[in-house]
Residue frames as a rotation matrix with the C-alpha (Angstrom) as fourth column:
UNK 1
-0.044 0.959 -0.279 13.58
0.676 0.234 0.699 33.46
0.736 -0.158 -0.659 -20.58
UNK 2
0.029 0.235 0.972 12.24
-0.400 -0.888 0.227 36.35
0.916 -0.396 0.068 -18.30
UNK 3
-0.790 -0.463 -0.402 13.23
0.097 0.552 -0.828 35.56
0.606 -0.693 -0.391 -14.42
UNK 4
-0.693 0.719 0.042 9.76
-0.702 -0.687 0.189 36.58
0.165 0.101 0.981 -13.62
UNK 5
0.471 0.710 -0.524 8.01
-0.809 0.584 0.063 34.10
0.351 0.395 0.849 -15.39
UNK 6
0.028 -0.084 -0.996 10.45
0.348 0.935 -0.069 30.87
0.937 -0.345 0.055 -14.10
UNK 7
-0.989 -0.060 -0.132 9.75
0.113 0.244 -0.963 32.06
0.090 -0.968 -0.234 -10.48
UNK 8
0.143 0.916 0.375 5.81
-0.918 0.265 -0.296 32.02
-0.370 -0.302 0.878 -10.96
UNK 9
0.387 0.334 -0.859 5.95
-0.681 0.732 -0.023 29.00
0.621 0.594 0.511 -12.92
UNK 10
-0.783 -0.597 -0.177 8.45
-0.023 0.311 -0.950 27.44
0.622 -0.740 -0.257 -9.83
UNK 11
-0.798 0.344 0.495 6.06
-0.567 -0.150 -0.810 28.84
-0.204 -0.927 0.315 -7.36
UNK 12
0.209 0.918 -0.336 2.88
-0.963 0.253 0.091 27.31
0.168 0.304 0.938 -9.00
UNK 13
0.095 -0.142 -0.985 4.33
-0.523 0.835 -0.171 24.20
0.847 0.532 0.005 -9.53
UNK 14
-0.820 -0.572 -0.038 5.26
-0.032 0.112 -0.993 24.05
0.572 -0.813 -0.110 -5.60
UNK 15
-0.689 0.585 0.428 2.16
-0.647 -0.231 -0.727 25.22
-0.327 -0.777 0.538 -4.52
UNK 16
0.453 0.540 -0.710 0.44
-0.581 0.782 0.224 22.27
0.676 0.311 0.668 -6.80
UNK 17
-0.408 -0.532 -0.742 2.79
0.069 0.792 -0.606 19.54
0.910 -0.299 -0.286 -5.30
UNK 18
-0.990 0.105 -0.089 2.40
0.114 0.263 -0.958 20.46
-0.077 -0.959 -0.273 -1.52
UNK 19
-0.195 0.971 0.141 -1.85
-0.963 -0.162 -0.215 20.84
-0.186 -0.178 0.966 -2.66
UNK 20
0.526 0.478 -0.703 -2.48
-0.481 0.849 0.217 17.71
0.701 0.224 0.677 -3.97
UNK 21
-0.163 -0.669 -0.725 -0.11
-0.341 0.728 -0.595 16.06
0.926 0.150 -0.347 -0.99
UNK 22
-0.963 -0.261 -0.060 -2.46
-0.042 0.368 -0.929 17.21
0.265 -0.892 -0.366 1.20
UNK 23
-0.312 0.924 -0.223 -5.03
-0.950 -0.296 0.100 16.26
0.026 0.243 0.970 0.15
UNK 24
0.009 0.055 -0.998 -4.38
-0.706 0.708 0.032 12.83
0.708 0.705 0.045 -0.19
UNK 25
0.562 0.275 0.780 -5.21
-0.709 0.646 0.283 10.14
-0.426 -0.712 0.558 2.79
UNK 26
0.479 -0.329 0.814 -3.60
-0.011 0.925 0.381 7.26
-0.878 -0.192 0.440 1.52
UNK 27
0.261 -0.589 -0.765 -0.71
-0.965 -0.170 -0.198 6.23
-0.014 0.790 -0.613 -0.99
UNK 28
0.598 -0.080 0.797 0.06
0.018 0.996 0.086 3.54
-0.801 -0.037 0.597 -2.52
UNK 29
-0.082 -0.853 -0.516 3.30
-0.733 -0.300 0.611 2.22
-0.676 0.428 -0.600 -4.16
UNK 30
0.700 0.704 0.120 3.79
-0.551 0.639 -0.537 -0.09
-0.455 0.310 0.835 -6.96
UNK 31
0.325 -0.766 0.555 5.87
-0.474 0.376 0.796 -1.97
-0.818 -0.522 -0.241 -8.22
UNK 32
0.605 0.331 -0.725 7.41
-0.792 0.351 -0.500 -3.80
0.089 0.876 0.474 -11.93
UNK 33
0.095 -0.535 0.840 8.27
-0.225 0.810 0.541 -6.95
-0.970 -0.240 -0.043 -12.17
UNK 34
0.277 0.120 0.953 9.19
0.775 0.558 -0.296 -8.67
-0.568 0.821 0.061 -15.61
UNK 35
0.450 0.096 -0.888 10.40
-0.207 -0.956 -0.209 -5.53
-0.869 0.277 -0.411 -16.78
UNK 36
0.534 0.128 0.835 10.95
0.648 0.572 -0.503 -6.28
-0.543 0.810 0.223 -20.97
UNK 37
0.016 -0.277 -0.961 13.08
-0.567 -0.794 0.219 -4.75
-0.823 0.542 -0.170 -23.25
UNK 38
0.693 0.713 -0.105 12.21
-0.401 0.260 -0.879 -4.98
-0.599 0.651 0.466 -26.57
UNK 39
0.354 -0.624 0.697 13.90
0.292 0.782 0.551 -7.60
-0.889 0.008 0.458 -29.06
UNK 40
0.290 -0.210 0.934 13.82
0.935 0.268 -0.230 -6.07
-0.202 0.940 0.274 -31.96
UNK 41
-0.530 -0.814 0.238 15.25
0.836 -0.549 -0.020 -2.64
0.147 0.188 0.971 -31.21
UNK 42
0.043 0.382 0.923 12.49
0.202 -0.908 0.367 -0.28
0.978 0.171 -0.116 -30.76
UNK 43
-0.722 -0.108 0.683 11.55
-0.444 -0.685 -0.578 2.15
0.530 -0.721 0.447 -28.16
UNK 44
0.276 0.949 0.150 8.47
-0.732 0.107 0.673 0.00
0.623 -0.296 0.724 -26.95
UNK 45
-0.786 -0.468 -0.404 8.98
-0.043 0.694 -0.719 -2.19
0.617 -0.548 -0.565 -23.85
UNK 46
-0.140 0.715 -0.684 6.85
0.181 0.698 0.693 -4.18
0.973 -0.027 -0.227 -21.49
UNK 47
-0.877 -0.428 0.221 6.33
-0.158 -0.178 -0.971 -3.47
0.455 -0.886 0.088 -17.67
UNK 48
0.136 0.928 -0.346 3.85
0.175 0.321 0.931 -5.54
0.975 -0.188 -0.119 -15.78
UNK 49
-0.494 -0.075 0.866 3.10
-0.742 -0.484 -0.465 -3.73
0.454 -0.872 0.184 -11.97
UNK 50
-0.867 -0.380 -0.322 2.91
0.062 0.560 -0.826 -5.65
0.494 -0.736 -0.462 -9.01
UNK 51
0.135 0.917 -0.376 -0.16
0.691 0.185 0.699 -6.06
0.711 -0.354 -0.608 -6.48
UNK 52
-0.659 -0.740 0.135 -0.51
-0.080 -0.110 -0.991 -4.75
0.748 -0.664 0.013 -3.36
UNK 53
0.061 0.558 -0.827 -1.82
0.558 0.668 0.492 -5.88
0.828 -0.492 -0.271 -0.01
UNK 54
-0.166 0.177 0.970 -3.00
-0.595 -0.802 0.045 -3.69
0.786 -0.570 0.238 2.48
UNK 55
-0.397 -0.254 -0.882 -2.35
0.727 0.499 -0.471 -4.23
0.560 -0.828 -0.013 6.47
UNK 56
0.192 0.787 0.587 -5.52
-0.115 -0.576 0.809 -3.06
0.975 -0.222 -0.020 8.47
UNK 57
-0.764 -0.530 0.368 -4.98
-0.549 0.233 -0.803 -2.51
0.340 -0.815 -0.469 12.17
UNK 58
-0.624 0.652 -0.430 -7.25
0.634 0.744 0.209 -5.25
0.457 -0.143 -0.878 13.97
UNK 59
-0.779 0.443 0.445 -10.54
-0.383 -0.897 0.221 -4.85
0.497 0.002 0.868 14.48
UNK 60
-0.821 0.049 0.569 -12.65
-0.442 0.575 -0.688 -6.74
-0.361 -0.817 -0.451 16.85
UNK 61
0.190 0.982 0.001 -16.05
-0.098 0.020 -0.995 -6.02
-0.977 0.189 0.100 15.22
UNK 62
-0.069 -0.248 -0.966 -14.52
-0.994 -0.070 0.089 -6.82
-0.090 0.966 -0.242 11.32
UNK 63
0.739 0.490 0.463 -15.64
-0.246 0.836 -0.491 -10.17
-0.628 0.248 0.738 9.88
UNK 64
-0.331 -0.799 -0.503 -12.15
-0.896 0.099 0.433 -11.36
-0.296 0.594 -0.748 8.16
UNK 65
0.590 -0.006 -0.807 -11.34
-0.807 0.033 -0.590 -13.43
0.031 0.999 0.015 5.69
UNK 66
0.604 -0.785 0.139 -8.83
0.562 0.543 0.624 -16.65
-0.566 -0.299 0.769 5.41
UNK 67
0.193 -0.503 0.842 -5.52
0.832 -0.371 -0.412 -14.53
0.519 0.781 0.347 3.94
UNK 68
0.726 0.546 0.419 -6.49
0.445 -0.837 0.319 -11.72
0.525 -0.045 -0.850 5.68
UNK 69
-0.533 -0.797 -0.284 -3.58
0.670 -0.192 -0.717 -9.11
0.517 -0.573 0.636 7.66
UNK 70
0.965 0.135 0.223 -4.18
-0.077 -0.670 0.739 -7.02
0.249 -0.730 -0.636 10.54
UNK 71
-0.425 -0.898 0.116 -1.24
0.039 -0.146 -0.989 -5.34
0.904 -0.416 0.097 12.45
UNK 72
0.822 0.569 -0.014 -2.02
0.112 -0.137 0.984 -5.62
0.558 -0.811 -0.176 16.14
UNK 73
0.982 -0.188 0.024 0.56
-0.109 -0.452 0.886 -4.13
-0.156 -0.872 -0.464 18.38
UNK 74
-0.013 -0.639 -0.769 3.14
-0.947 -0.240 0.216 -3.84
-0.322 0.731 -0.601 15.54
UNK 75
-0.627 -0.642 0.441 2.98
-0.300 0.722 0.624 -7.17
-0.719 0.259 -0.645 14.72
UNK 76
-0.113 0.684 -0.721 1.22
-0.993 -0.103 0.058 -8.52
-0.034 0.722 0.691 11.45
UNK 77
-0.510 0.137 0.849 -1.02
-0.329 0.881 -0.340 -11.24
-0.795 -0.452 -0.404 11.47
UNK 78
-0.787 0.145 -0.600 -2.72
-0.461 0.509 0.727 -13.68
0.410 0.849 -0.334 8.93
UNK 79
-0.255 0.437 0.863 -5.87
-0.881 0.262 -0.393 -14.88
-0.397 -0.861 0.318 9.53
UNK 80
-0.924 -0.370 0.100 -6.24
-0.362 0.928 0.088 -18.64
-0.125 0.045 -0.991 9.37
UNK 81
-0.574 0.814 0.087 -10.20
0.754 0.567 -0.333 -18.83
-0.320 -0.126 -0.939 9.87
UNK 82
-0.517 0.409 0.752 -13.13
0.449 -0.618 0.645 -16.74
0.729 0.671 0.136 8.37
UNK 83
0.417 0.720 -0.555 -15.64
0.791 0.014 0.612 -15.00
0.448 -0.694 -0.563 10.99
UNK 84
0.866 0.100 0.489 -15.25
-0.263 -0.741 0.618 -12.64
0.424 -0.664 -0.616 14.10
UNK 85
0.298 -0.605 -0.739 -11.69
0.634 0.704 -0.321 -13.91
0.714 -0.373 0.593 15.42
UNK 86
0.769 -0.176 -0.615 -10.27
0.580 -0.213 0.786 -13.41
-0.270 -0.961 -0.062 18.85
UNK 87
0.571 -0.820 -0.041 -7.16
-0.820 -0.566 -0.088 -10.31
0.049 0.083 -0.995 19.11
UNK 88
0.828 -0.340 -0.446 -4.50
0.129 0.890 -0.438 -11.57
0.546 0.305 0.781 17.63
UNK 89
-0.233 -0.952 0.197 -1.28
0.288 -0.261 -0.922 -11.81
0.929 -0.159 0.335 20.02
UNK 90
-0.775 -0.225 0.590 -3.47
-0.368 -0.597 -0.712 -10.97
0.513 -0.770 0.380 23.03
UNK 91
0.336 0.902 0.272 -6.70
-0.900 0.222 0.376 -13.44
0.279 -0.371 0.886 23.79
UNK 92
-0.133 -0.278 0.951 -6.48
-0.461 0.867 0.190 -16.99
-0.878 -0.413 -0.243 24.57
UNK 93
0.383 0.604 0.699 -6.81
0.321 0.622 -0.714 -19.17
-0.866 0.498 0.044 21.78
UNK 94
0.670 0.505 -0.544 -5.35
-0.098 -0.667 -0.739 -17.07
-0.736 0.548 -0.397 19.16
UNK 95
-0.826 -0.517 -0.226 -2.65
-0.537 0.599 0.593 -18.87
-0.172 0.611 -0.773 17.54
UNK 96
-0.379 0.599 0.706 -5.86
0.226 0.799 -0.556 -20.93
-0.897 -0.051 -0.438 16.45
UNK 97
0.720 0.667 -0.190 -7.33
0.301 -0.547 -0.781 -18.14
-0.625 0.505 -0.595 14.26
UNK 98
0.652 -0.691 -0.313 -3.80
-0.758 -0.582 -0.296 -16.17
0.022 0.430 -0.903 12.98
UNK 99
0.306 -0.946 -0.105 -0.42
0.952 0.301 0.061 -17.12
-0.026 -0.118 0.993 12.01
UNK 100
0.363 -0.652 -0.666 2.27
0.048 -0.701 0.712 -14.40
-0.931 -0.290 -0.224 13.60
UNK 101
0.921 -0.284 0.266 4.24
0.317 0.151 -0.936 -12.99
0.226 0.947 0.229 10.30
């Protein structure tokens, strides 16, 4: 093959990768659980991917959820009640609203 052509095709390929990586705001990873290999010998196998749960930094003025995470001064919280809830880790009262993870 001409040494030319595999150092554009190199360079393109580089200069895709580091475009689209900055372009991108937010990644997100997945996971497989249950991961199947087939019984009867073929090439076809099963892989069912995982959820994922996003950790928002708290927000005073954010109407949450029961379930809900916030990170608030590195630590991640759960909220316990629905509504406006108090900062978690830093008002009074707030082991009422969150559980510390």
């Amino acid at each position: 093959m001409d040494i030319k052509r595999v150092i554009k095709k190199v360079a393109i390929m580089t200069f895709m990768i580091f475009t689209i990586s900055s372009v991108t705001d937010n990644t997100f990873a997945y996971w497989t659980t249950n991961v199947l290999g087939p019984a009867d010998g073929t090439t076809t196998g099963t892989v069912l991917v995982g959820t994922w749960t996003t950790v928002s930094p708290y927000d005073p003025n954010t109407s949450y959820n029961i379930g809900d995470l916030v990170e608030n001064n590195g630590i991640t919280y759960e909220a316990k009640k629905s509504g406006l809830l108090k900062e978690p880790g830093v008002e009074t009262g707030w082991k009422s609203e969150w559980t510390q993870l």
